[in-house]
C-alpha positions in Angstrom: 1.9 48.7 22.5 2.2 47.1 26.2 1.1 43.3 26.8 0.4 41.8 30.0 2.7 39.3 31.0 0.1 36.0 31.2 -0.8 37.4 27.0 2.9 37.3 26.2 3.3 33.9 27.6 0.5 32.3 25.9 1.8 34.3 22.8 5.6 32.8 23.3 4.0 29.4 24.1 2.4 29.2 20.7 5.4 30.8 18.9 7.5 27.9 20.4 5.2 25.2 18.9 5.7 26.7 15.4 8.3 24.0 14.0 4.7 21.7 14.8 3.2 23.2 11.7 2.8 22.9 7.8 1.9 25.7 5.3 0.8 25.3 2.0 2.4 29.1 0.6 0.7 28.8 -3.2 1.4 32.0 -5.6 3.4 34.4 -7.5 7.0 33.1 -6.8 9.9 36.2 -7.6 13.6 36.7 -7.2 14.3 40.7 -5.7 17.5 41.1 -6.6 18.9 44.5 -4.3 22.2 46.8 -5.8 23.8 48.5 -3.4 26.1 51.1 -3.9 26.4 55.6 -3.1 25.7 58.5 -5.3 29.1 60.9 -5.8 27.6 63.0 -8.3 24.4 63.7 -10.9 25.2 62.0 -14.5 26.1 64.3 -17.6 23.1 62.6 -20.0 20.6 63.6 -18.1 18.9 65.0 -14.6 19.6 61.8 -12.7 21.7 59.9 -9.9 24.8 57.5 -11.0 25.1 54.9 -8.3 28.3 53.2 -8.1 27.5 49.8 -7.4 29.2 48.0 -4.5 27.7 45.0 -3.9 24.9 42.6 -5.6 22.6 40.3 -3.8 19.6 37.8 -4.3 16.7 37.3 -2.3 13.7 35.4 -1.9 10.6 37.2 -3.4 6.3 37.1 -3.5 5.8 34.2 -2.6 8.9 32.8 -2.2 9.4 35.5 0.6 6.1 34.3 2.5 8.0 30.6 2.7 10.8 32.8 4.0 9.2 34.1 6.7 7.9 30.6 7.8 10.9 29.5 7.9 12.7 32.0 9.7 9.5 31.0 12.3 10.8 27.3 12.2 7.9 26.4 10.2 7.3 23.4 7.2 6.7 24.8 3.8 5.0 23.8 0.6 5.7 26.2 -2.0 3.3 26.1 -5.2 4.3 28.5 -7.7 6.0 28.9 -11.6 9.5 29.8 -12.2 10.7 30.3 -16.2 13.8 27.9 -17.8 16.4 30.5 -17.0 19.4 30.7 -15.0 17.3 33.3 -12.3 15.4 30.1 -11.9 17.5 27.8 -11.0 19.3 30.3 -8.9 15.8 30.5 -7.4 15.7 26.5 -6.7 19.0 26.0 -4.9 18.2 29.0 -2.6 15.1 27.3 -1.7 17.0 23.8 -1.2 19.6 25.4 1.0 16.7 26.6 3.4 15.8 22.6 3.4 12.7 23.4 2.2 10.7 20.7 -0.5 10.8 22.3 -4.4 8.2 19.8 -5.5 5.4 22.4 -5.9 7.1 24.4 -8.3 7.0 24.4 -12.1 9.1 25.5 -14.6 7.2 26.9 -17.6 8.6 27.3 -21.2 7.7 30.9 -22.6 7.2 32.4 -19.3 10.9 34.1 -17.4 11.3 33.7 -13.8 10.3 37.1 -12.5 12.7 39.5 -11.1 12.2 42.9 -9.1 15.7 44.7 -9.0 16.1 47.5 -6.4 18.8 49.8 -6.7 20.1 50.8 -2.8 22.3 54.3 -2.6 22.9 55.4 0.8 20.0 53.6 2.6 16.9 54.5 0.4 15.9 53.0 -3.0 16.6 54.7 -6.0 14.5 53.1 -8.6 13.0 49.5 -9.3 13.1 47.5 -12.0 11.0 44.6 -12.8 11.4 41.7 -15.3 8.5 39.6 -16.0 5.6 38.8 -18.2 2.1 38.8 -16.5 0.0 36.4 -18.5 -1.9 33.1 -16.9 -0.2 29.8 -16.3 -0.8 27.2 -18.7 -4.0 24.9 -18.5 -0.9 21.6 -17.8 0.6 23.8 -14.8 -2.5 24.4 -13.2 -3.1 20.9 -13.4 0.0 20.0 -12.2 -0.3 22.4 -9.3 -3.3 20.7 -7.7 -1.9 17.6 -8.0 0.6 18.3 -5.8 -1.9 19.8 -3.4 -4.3 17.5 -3.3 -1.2 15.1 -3.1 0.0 17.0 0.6 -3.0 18.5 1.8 -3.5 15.8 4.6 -0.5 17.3 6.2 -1.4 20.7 5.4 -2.4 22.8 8.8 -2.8 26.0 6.8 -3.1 28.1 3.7 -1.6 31.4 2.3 -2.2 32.3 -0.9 0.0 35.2 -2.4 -1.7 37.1 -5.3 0.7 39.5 -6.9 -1.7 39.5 -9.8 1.1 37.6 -12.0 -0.6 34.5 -13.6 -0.4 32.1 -11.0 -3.9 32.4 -9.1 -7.1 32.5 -11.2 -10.6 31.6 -10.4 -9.5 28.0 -11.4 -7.2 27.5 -9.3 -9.2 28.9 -6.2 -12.1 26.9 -7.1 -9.6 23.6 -7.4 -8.1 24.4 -4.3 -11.7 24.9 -2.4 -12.4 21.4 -3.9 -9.2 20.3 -2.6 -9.9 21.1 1.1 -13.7 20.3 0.8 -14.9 20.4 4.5 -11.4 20.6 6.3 -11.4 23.3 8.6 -7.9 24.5 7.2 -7.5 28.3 7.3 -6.8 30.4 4.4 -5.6 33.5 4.5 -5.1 35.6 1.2 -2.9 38.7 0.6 -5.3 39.8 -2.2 -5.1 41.7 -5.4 -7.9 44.3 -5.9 -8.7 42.6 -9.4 -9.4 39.6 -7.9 -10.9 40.1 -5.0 -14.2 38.6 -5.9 -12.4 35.0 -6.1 -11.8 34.8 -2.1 -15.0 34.5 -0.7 -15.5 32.9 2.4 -12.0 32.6 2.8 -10.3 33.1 6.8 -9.2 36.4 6.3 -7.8 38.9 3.7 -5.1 41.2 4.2 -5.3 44.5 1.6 -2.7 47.4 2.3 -4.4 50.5 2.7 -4.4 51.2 -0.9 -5.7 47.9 -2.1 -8.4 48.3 0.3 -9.2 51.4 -1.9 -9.2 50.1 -4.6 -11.4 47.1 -4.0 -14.4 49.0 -2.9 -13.9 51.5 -5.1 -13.4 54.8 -3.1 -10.4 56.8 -1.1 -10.3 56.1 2.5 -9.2 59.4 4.2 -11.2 59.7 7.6 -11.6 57.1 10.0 -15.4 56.6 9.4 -13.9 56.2 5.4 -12.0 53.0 6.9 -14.7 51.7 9.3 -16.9 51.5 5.9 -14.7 49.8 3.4 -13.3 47.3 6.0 -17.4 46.6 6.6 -17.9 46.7 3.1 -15.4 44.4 2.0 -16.6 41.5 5.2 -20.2 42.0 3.2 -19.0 41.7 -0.1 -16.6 39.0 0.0 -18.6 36.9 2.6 -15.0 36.0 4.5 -14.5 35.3 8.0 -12.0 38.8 8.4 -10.5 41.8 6.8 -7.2 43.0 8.1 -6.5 46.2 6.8 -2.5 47.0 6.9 -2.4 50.6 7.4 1.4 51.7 7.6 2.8 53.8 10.2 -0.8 53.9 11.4 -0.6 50.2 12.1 -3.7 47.9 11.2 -6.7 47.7 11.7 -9.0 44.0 12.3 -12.6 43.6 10.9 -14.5 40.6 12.1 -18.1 39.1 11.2 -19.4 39.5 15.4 -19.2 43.2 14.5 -16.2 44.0 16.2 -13.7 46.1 15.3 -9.7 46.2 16.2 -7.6 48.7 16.1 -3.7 48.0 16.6 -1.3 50.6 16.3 2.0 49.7 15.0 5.1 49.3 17.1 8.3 50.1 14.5 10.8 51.8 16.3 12.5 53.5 12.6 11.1 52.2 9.0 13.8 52.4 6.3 11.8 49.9 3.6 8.3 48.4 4.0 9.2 45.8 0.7 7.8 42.5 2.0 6.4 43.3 5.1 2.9 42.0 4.1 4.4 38.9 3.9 5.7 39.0 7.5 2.5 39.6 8.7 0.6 36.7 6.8 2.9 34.6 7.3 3.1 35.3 11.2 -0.8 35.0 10.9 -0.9 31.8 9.8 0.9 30.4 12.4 -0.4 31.9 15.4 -3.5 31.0 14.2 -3.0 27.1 13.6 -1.4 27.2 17.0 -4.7 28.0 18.5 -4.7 31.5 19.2 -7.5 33.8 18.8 -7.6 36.2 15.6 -6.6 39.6 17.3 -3.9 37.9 18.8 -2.2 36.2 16.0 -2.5 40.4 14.4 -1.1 41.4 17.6 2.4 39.4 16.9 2.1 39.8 13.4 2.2 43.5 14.0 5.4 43.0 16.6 6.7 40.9 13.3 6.5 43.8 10.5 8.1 46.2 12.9 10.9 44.0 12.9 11.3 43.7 9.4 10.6 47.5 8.2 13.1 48.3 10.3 15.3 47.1 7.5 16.9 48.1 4.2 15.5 44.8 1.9 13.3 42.4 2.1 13.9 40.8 5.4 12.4 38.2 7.4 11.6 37.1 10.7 13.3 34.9 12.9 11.3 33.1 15.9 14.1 33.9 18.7 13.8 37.6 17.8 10.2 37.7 17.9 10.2 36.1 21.5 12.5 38.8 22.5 10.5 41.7 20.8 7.5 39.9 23.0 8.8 40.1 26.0 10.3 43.4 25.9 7.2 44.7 26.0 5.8 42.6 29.0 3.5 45.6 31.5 5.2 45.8 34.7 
Protein backbone atom coordinates (compact mmCIF):
# COMPACT_ATOMS: atom_id res chain seq x y z
CA UNK A 1 0.00 0.00 0.00
CA UNK A 2 1.45 3.62 -1.05
CA UNK A 3 0.38 6.84 1.01
CA UNK A 4 0.77 10.33 -0.14
CA UNK A 5 3.01 12.14 1.78
CA UNK A 6 0.47 15.11 3.24
CA UNK A 7 -1.82 11.42 4.53
CA UNK A 8 1.26 10.15 6.29
CA UNK A 9 1.94 13.34 7.96
CA UNK A 10 -1.47 13.85 9.36
CA UNK A 11 -1.23 10.06 10.19
CA UNK A 12 2.30 10.59 12.14
CA UNK A 13 0.82 13.84 13.61
CA UNK A 14 -1.94 11.95 15.39
CA UNK A 15 0.39 8.96 16.25
CA UNK A 16 2.66 11.53 18.02
CA UNK A 17 -0.34 12.83 20.28
CA UNK A 18 -1.00 9.21 21.43
CA UNK A 19 0.68 9.55 25.04
CA UNK A 20 -2.59 12.44 25.11
CA UNK A 21 -4.98 9.59 25.50
CA UNK A 22 -6.79 7.14 27.94
CA UNK A 23 -8.31 3.69 27.16
CA UNK A 24 -10.58 1.81 29.15
CA UNK A 25 -9.32 -2.03 27.69
CA UNK A 26 -12.31 -4.11 29.76
CA UNK A 27 -12.21 -8.16 29.14
CA UNK A 28 -10.92 -11.53 29.20
CA UNK A 29 -7.39 -10.93 30.87
CA UNK A 30 -4.70 -14.26 29.97
CA UNK A 31 -1.11 -15.09 30.54
CA UNK A 32 0.38 -16.88 26.91
CA UNK A 33 3.13 -18.49 28.14
CA UNK A 34 5.52 -19.43 24.70
CA UNK A 35 8.27 -22.83 24.96
CA UNK A 36 10.74 -22.61 22.76
CA UNK A 37 12.96 -25.21 21.97
CA UNK A 38 13.92 -27.82 18.22
CA UNK A 39 12.70 -31.17 17.26
CA UNK A 40 15.83 -33.91 16.91
CA UNK A 41 13.76 -36.74 16.45
CA UNK A 42 9.88 -38.35 16.57
CA UNK A 43 9.12 -39.93 20.21
CA UNK A 44 9.02 -43.82 20.78
CA UNK A 45 5.27 -43.69 22.57
CA UNK A 46 3.69 -42.52 19.85
CA UNK A 47 3.59 -40.71 16.19
CA UNK A 48 4.60 -37.28 17.52
CA UNK A 49 7.48 -34.52 17.82
CA UNK A 50 9.68 -34.34 21.23
CA UNK A 51 10.77 -30.65 21.57
CA UNK A 52 13.64 -30.09 23.63
CA UNK A 53 12.84 -27.08 25.48
CA UNK A 54 15.33 -24.26 25.55
CA UNK A 55 13.88 -21.39 26.83
CA UNK A 56 10.44 -20.33 28.78
CA UNK A 57 8.82 -17.00 28.63
CA UNK A 58 5.61 -15.04 29.78
CA UNK A 59 3.61 -12.74 28.01
CA UNK A 60 0.76 -10.46 28.27
CA UNK A 61 -2.49 -12.11 26.84
CA UNK A 62 -6.46 -11.20 25.67
CA UNK A 63 -6.86 -8.52 27.06
CA UNK A 64 -3.93 -7.91 28.75
CA UNK A 65 -2.24 -7.85 25.26
CA UNK A 66 -4.73 -5.05 23.97
CA UNK A 67 -3.20 -2.77 27.12
CA UNK A 68 0.09 -3.98 25.61
CA UNK A 69 -0.36 -2.67 22.49
CA UNK A 70 -1.44 0.82 23.97
CA UNK A 71 1.27 0.97 25.60
CA UNK A 72 3.83 0.13 23.24
CA UNK A 73 1.74 3.38 21.38
CA UNK A 74 2.57 5.53 24.54
CA UNK A 75 -0.92 5.37 25.55
CA UNK A 76 -2.82 5.38 29.37
CA UNK A 77 -4.51 2.20 30.21
CA UNK A 78 -7.33 1.02 32.47
CA UNK A 79 -7.42 -2.61 32.45
CA UNK A 80 -10.83 -4.25 33.82
CA UNK A 81 -10.69 -7.82 33.91
CA UNK A 82 -10.49 -11.19 36.50
CA UNK A 83 -7.36 -13.03 37.30
CA UNK A 84 -7.64 -16.36 39.78
CA UNK A 85 -5.58 -16.52 43.50
CA UNK A 86 -2.67 -18.22 41.89
CA UNK A 87 0.89 -17.63 41.49
CA UNK A 88 0.11 -17.08 37.28
CA UNK A 89 -1.79 -14.20 38.72
CA UNK A 90 0.36 -12.50 40.50
CA UNK A 91 2.94 -13.07 37.95
CA UNK A 92 0.29 -11.44 35.87
CA UNK A 93 0.10 -8.22 38.23
CA UNK A 94 3.79 -7.31 38.49
CA UNK A 95 4.20 -7.60 34.70
CA UNK A 96 1.50 -5.10 34.47
CA UNK A 97 3.05 -2.76 37.27
CA UNK A 98 6.46 -2.92 35.58
CA UNK A 99 4.73 -1.46 32.29
CA UNK A 100 3.60 1.47 34.92
CA UNK A 101 0.29 0.82 34.13
CA UNK A 102 -2.75 1.17 37.11
CA UNK A 103 -3.93 -2.66 38.41
CA UNK A 104 -6.94 -1.19 40.01
CA UNK A 105 -9.47 -2.63 37.56
CA UNK A 106 -8.60 -6.08 38.04
CA UNK A 107 -10.15 -8.67 40.41
CA UNK A 108 -8.99 -11.59 41.73
CA UNK A 109 -11.70 -14.31 42.02
CA UNK A 110 -11.67 -17.35 44.36
CA UNK A 111 -12.71 -20.63 42.34
CA UNK A 112 -11.87 -19.23 39.06
CA UNK A 113 -7.58 -19.84 37.75
CA UNK A 114 -5.93 -17.16 36.00
CA UNK A 115 -6.11 -18.34 32.47
CA UNK A 116 -3.13 -19.45 30.58
CA UNK A 117 -2.58 -20.25 26.74
CA UNK A 118 0.90 -22.21 26.46
CA UNK A 119 2.43 -22.47 22.96
CA UNK A 120 5.02 -24.75 22.36
CA UNK A 121 7.73 -22.97 19.57
CA UNK A 122 10.17 -25.76 17.63
CA UNK A 123 12.07 -24.20 14.94
CA UNK A 124 9.91 -21.10 14.19
CA UNK A 125 6.34 -22.57 13.99
CA UNK A 126 3.99 -23.73 16.80
CA UNK A 127 3.72 -27.11 17.69
CA UNK A 128 0.62 -27.40 19.69
CA UNK A 129 -1.35 -25.12 22.29
CA UNK A 130 -2.36 -25.70 25.45
CA UNK A 131 -4.92 -23.82 27.39
CA UNK A 132 -5.72 -23.63 31.15
CA UNK A 133 -8.83 -22.08 32.24
CA UNK A 134 -12.35 -22.48 33.22
CA UNK A 135 -14.99 -20.51 31.13
CA UNK A 136 -17.90 -19.89 33.42
CA UNK A 137 -19.36 -16.09 34.19
CA UNK A 138 -17.86 -13.75 36.81
CA UNK A 139 -19.52 -13.51 39.98
CA UNK A 140 -22.62 -11.16 40.54
CA UNK A 141 -19.82 -9.11 43.42
CA UNK A 142 -17.08 -8.81 40.43
CA UNK A 143 -19.31 -7.44 38.14
CA UNK A 144 -20.23 -5.06 40.59
CA UNK A 145 -17.07 -4.30 41.43
CA UNK A 146 -16.03 -3.80 37.89
CA UNK A 147 -18.35 -0.95 37.16
CA UNK A 148 -17.41 0.74 40.07
CA UNK A 149 -14.28 1.22 38.95
CA UNK A 150 -15.52 2.48 35.62
CA UNK A 151 -17.97 4.61 36.46
CA UNK A 152 -15.25 5.75 39.05
CA UNK A 153 -12.53 6.74 35.77
CA UNK A 154 -14.77 7.19 33.08
CA UNK A 155 -14.50 11.04 33.08
CA UNK A 156 -10.99 10.57 31.97
CA UNK A 157 -11.79 7.91 29.68
CA UNK A 158 -11.29 9.00 25.81
CA UNK A 159 -12.10 5.55 24.55
CA UNK A 160 -13.29 1.96 24.86
CA UNK A 161 -12.16 -1.56 23.84
CA UNK A 162 -13.79 -4.34 24.90
CA UNK A 163 -12.08 -7.73 24.41
CA UNK A 164 -14.56 -10.72 24.30
CA UNK A 165 -12.69 -13.99 24.23
CA UNK A 166 -15.95 -15.51 25.31
CA UNK A 167 -14.33 -16.39 28.86
CA UNK A 168 -16.76 -14.98 31.59
CA UNK A 169 -15.91 -11.60 31.86
CA UNK A 170 -18.35 -9.72 29.30
CA UNK A 171 -22.14 -10.56 29.55
CA UNK A 172 -25.15 -8.66 28.65
CA UNK A 173 -24.84 -7.13 32.17
CA UNK A 174 -21.97 -5.83 32.02
CA UNK A 175 -22.54 -4.18 28.43
CA UNK A 176 -25.78 -2.84 29.57
CA UNK A 177 -23.84 -1.37 32.91
CA UNK A 178 -21.18 0.00 30.91
CA UNK A 179 -23.82 1.78 28.24
CA UNK A 180 -25.36 3.24 31.44
CA UNK A 181 -21.92 4.22 32.46
CA UNK A 182 -21.22 6.40 29.34
CA UNK A 183 -24.89 7.56 28.96
CA UNK A 184 -24.67 10.28 26.26
CA UNK A 185 -20.71 10.64 26.09
CA UNK A 186 -19.67 10.40 22.72
CA UNK A 187 -16.76 7.94 23.82
CA UNK A 188 -16.09 5.30 21.06
CA UNK A 189 -16.32 1.68 21.55
CA UNK A 190 -14.89 -0.58 19.66
CA UNK A 191 -15.43 -4.45 20.29
CA UNK A 192 -13.34 -7.43 19.12
CA UNK A 193 -16.53 -9.64 19.34
CA UNK A 194 -17.31 -13.27 19.98
CA UNK A 195 -19.87 -14.77 17.53
CA UNK A 196 -22.11 -15.90 20.61
CA UNK A 197 -22.44 -12.66 21.62
CA UNK A 198 -22.66 -10.63 19.03
CA UNK A 199 -26.24 -9.51 19.70
CA UNK A 200 -24.98 -7.58 23.00
CA UNK A 201 -22.92 -4.80 20.81
CA UNK A 202 -25.37 -2.95 19.19
CA UNK A 203 -24.84 0.44 18.27
CA UNK A 204 -21.47 0.18 19.32
CA UNK A 205 -18.40 2.29 17.12
CA UNK A 206 -17.25 -0.54 15.32
CA UNK A 207 -16.77 -4.34 15.52
CA UNK A 208 -13.85 -6.17 14.43
CA UNK A 209 -14.72 -10.22 13.55
CA UNK A 210 -11.81 -12.19 11.83
CA UNK A 211 -12.93 -13.75 8.81
CA UNK A 212 -14.17 -16.78 10.53
CA UNK A 213 -16.17 -15.04 13.18
CA UNK A 214 -17.75 -13.07 10.65
CA UNK A 215 -19.02 -16.59 9.46
CA UNK A 216 -20.14 -17.58 12.06
CA UNK A 217 -22.15 -14.57 13.24
CA UNK A 218 -24.36 -14.51 10.22
CA UNK A 219 -24.51 -17.82 9.90
CA UNK A 220 -23.00 -18.81 6.39
CA UNK A 221 -19.38 -19.40 4.70
CA UNK A 222 -18.00 -16.41 2.99
CA UNK A 223 -16.04 -17.74 -0.09
CA UNK A 224 -16.60 -15.18 -2.96
CA UNK A 225 -16.34 -11.63 -2.68
CA UNK A 226 -20.18 -10.88 -3.16
CA UNK A 227 -20.25 -13.71 0.01
CA UNK A 228 -18.23 -10.86 1.99
CA UNK A 229 -19.90 -7.75 0.68
CA UNK A 230 -23.25 -9.56 2.20
CA UNK A 231 -22.27 -10.56 5.68
CA UNK A 232 -20.30 -7.35 6.32
CA UNK A 233 -23.87 -5.53 5.17
CA UNK A 234 -25.62 -7.97 7.10
CA UNK A 235 -23.88 -7.67 10.23
CA UNK A 236 -24.09 -3.24 9.99
CA UNK A 237 -28.12 -4.24 9.75
CA UNK A 238 -28.31 -6.55 12.38
CA UNK A 239 -26.26 -5.12 14.99
CA UNK A 240 -27.33 -1.50 14.34
CA UNK A 241 -23.32 -0.30 14.91
CA UNK A 242 -21.71 2.49 13.45
CA UNK A 243 -18.94 -0.11 11.43
CA UNK A 244 -17.83 -3.67 10.71
CA UNK A 245 -14.21 -4.22 10.02
CA UNK A 246 -13.80 -7.50 8.76
CA UNK A 247 -9.97 -8.80 9.40
CA UNK A 248 -9.35 -10.95 6.46
CA UNK A 249 -5.64 -12.39 6.78
CA UNK A 250 -3.24 -12.30 4.06
CA UNK A 251 -6.06 -10.78 2.11
CA UNK A 252 -5.95 -7.72 4.46
CA UNK A 253 -9.41 -6.11 5.68
CA UNK A 254 -12.03 -5.01 4.63
CA UNK A 255 -14.28 -1.61 6.17
CA UNK A 256 -18.09 -1.56 6.24
CA UNK A 257 -19.66 1.75 7.06
CA UNK A 258 -23.49 2.89 7.55
CA UNK A 259 -23.07 5.84 4.30
CA UNK A 260 -22.95 2.63 2.28
CA UNK A 261 -19.51 2.65 1.59
CA UNK A 262 -17.32 0.11 1.36
CA UNK A 263 -13.21 -0.24 1.97
CA UNK A 264 -11.15 -2.50 0.89
CA UNK A 265 -7.39 -2.44 2.28
CA UNK A 266 -5.06 -4.98 1.32
CA UNK A 267 -2.53 -5.98 3.84
CA UNK A 268 1.05 -4.86 3.78
CA UNK A 269 3.11 -7.93 5.80
CA UNK A 270 6.23 -8.35 4.26
CA UNK A 271 6.58 -12.39 5.84
CA UNK A 272 3.91 -13.78 8.52
CA UNK A 273 5.43 -16.36 10.92
CA UNK A 274 2.34 -16.10 13.76
CA UNK A 275 -0.95 -14.08 13.54
CA UNK A 276 -1.49 -14.77 17.69
CA UNK A 277 -2.61 -11.34 18.89
CA UNK A 278 -2.73 -9.40 15.96
CA UNK A 279 -6.43 -8.49 16.35
CA UNK A 280 -5.33 -6.87 19.22
CA UNK A 281 -2.80 -4.69 17.36
CA UNK A 282 -5.31 -3.51 15.16
CA UNK A 283 -7.96 -2.49 17.84
CA UNK A 284 -5.85 -1.24 19.82
CA UNK A 285 -4.21 1.03 16.93
CA UNK A 286 -7.95 1.79 16.11
CA UNK A 287 -8.72 3.23 19.10
CA UNK A 288 -6.23 5.65 19.04
CA UNK A 289 -6.24 7.03 15.77
CA UNK A 290 -9.62 7.40 16.15
CA UNK A 291 -9.68 9.58 19.54
CA UNK A 292 -6.93 11.55 17.83
CA UNK A 293 -9.36 12.73 15.32
CA UNK A 294 -8.79 10.80 12.36
CA UNK A 295 -11.36 9.63 10.08
CA UNK A 296 -12.44 5.74 10.20
CA UNK A 297 -10.59 4.39 7.11
CA UNK A 298 -7.61 6.05 8.23
CA UNK A 299 -7.29 4.91 11.73
CA UNK A 300 -7.74 1.00 9.57
CA UNK A 301 -5.23 2.21 7.28
CA UNK A 302 -2.44 2.33 10.31
CA UNK A 303 -3.94 -0.35 12.00
CA UNK A 304 -3.35 -2.46 9.04
CA UNK A 305 0.55 -0.99 8.77
CA UNK A 306 0.35 -2.17 12.72
CA UNK A 307 -0.61 -6.06 12.26
CA UNK A 308 1.99 -6.26 9.56
CA UNK A 309 4.41 -5.46 12.02
CA UNK A 310 3.45 -7.70 14.54
CA UNK A 311 2.67 -11.01 12.31
CA UNK A 312 5.81 -10.62 11.23
CA UNK A 313 6.77 -12.23 14.43
CA UNK A 314 7.10 -15.58 16.24
CA UNK A 315 4.74 -14.65 19.64
CA UNK A 316 2.56 -12.40 20.53
CA UNK A 317 4.13 -9.05 19.89
CA UNK A 318 3.22 -5.63 20.12
CA UNK A 319 3.62 -2.36 18.56
CA UNK A 320 5.86 0.27 19.44
CA UNK A 321 4.90 4.04 18.21
CA UNK A 322 8.61 4.83 16.84
CA UNK A 323 8.38 1.78 14.62
CA UNK A 324 5.01 2.48 13.33
CA UNK A 325 6.20 6.18 12.30
CA UNK A 326 9.00 4.52 10.41
CA UNK A 327 6.71 1.75 8.70
CA UNK A 328 4.63 5.16 7.74
CA UNK A 329 6.90 6.81 6.19
CA UNK A 330 8.58 4.16 4.34
CA UNK A 331 5.88 4.06 2.37
CA UNK A 332 5.45 7.86 1.56
CA UNK A 333 4.55 8.05 -2.88
CA UNK A 334 7.28 9.77 -4.41
Amino acid sequence: MVLAGSEVQEMVRAIQTFPNYKVLVVGDIMMDEFLWGEVSRISPEAPVPVVEVEKETFLLGGAANVLNNLVGLKAQVLLAGVIGPDGMGRRLLRNLQSLGTATEGIMVEEGRPTAIKTRVIAHNQQVVRVDREKVMPIQPETLKSILNIIRKNIAQIQGIIISDYGKGVISQELITGLKKIIGENSIPVLVDPKPDNIRWYDRVTLITPNLLEAELAVGKKIESEQDLLWAGRHLLKKIKCNSVLITRGKEGMTLFLKNNKIEHIPTVAQKVFDVSGAGDTVIATLILSLVSGLNMIQACKIANFAAGIVVGEVGTAAVRAGELIKVLQAVVKK
